[in-house]
Each structure stands twice: as structure tokens, then as C-alpha cells.
C-alpha positions as CSV (number, residue, x, y, z in Angstrom):
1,X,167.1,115.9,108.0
2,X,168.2,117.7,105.1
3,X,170.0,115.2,102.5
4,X,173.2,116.6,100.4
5,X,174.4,115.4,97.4
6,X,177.2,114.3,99.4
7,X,174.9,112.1,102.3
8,X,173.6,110.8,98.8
9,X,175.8,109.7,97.1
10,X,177.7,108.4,100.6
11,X,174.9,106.4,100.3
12,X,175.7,104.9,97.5
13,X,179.1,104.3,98.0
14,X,177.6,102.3,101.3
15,X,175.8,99.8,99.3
16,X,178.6,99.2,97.2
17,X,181.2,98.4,100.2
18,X,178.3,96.5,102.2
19,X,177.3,94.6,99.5
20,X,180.9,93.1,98.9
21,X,180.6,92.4,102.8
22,X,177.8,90.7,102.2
23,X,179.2,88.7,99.6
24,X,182.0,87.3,102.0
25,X,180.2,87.0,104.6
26,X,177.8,84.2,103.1
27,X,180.7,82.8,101.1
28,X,182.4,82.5,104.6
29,X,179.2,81.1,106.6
30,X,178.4,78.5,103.6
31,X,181.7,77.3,103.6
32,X,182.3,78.0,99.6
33,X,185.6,79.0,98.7
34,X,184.8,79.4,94.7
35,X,186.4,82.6,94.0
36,X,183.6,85.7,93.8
37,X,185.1,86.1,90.5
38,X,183.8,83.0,89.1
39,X,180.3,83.5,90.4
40,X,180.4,87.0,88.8
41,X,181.9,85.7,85.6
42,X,179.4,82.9,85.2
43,X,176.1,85.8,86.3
44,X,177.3,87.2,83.6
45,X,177.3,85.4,81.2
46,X,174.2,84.1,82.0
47,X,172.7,87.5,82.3
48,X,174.0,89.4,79.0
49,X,175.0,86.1,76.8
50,X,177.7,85.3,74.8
51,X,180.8,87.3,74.6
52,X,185.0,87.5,74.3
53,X,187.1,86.8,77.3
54,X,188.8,90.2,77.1
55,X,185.1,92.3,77.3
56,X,184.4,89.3,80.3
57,X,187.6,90.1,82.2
58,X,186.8,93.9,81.9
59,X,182.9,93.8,83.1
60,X,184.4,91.0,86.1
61,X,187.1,93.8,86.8
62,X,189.5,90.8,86.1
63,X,193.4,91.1,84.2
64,X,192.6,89.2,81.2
65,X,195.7,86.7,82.3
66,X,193.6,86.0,85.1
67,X,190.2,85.4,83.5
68,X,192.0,83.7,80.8
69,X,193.0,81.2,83.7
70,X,189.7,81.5,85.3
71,X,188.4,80.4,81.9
72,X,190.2,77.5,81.6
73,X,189.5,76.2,85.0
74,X,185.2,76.9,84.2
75,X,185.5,75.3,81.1
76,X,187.5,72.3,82.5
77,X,184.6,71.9,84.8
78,X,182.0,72.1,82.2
79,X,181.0,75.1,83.5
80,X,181.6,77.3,80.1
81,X,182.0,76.8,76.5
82,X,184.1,78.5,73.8
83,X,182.9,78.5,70.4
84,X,184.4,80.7,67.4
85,X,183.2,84.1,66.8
86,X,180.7,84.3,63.9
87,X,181.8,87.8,63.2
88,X,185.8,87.2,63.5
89,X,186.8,83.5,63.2
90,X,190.1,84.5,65.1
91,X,188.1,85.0,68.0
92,X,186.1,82.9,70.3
93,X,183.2,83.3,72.5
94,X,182.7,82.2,76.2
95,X,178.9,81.0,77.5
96,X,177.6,79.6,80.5
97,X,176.7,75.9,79.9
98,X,173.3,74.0,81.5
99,X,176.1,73.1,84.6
100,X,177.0,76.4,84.6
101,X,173.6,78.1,85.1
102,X,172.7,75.1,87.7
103,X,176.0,76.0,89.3
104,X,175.4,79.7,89.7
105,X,171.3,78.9,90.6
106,X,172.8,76.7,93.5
107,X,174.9,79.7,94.5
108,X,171.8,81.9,94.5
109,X,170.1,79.5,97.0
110,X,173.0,79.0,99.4
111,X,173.0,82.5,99.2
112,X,168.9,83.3,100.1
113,X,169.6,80.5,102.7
114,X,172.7,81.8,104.5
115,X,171.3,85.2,104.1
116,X,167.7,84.6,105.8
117,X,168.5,83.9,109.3
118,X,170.3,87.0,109.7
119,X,167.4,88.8,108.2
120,X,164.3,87.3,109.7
121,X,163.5,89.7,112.1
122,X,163.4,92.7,109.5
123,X,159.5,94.5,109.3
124,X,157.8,94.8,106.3
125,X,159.1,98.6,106.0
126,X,162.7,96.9,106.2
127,X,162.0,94.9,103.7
128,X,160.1,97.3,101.4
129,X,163.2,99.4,101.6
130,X,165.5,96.7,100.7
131,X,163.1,95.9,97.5
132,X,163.0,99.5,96.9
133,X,166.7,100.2,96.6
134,X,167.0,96.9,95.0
135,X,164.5,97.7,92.2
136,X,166.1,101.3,92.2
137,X,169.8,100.0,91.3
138,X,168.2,97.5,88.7
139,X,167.3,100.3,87.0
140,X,169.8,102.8,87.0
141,X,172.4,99.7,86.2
142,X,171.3,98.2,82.7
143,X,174.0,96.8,80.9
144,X,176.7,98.3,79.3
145,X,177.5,95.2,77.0
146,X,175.2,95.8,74.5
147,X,177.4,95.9,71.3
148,X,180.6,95.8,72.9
149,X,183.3,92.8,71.8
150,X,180.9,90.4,71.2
């Protein structure tokens, strides 16, 4: 079967709306009603380091009213930490604290274990697809933080 560049990137567009199923569905089946928006404030965080709130709310695809309340409810659980901005002392800087990254690692893991039972009768070629694509996205998705508002 011949592929287009429209089957591509159809493709694509698949992952993106299955993987936001995915997301629910394991939120749903653990039982963890932390908004998605927290767990993809505090990865991250944890992934690119440091940064404003405002460059935050845009990567999260948050309002900046509503990561700055987001914020406050994280750092009220010791989740995150504001410190000033080296570079502009009017402006602070959000990271993910030790029970921040434990709280995001124990996400991961519900996640691996809600997600294996619905997955454990996948072959090998399954799974070397699922790697592949995996490994794929990783690479064609490297951040686009560096340098920006932090």
C-alpha cells in the first residue's frame, strides 16, 4: 500500500489524539484525579530545568492565570519551588523539588502498571513498533526551551 503525505501525517495526528486517550484512560483506571496539567507541568520541569511561569504555562498549553494557580497549589504541596531569577531579580523561577520528582516517578509507575495488562499480549514486532515510533518522536521533539524566558 502506497503511503501519502496525507496517510502520514494522519498518522501522526493518530498518536497525538491516542496518546491523550491513553493518558485518561490510566488516570481513570488508577483512580488519580491530579489534573494532567500538573503531571505535565512538573515533567517538565524536571525534564528542561528551571524556568518562568509564563514560558511554563505556554510549553503546558496552560493560561498563565491558571498555571499561576496551578503553581501555587504545587508549591503549597512542596511539590515546586520559586526562587528569584539570577538574570532579572523581578522575576522568579519555578523547579521541581525532591517530592516533586518522587511525585511524578510514582505517576510513571502507576502508569507502566495500569498500562501493562492491557498490553501483555502484544508480540515482539508490537512492541518493536511501539519502541520504534517512540524513539522516532524523541527525536524529532527536542526541546524548544533552550534559551527561551529562563
Amino acid at each position: 500500500m502506497e503511503r501519502t503525505d496525507e496517510t502520514r501525517i494522519g498518522a501522526l495526528q493518530s498518536l497525538i489524539i491516542w496518546s491523550h486517550r491513553i493518558g485518561r484512560v490510566v488516570a481513570r483506571d488508577a483512580g488519580n484525579a491530579t489534573p494532567a496539567a500538573q503531571w505535565r507541568a512538573l515533567a517538565t520541569l524536571e525534564e528542561e530545568g528551571p524556568m518562568r511561569i509564563g514560558v511554563l504555562a505556554a510549553e503546558c498549553r496552560v493560561t498563565q492565570p491558571g498555571m499561576t494557580r496551578l503553581v501555587a497549589s504545587m508549591a503549597e504541596t512542596g511539590l515546586v519551588a520559586r526562587a528569584v531569577d539570577g538574570d532579572d531579580p523581578r522575576a522568579t523561577l519555578l523547579s521541581v523539588t525532591d517530592a516533586g520528582r518522587a511525585a511524578i516517578q510514582g505517576w510513571r509507575r502507576t502508569i507502566r502498571e495500569t498500562l501493562a495488562p492491557r498490553f501483555a499480549d502484544l508480540d515482539a514486532a508490537d512492541w518493536d513498533a511501539i519502541e520504534r515510533a517512540a524513539a522516532i518522536i524523541a527525536e524529532r521533539t527536542p526541546s524548544v526551551l533552550a534559551g527561551a524566558g529562563r
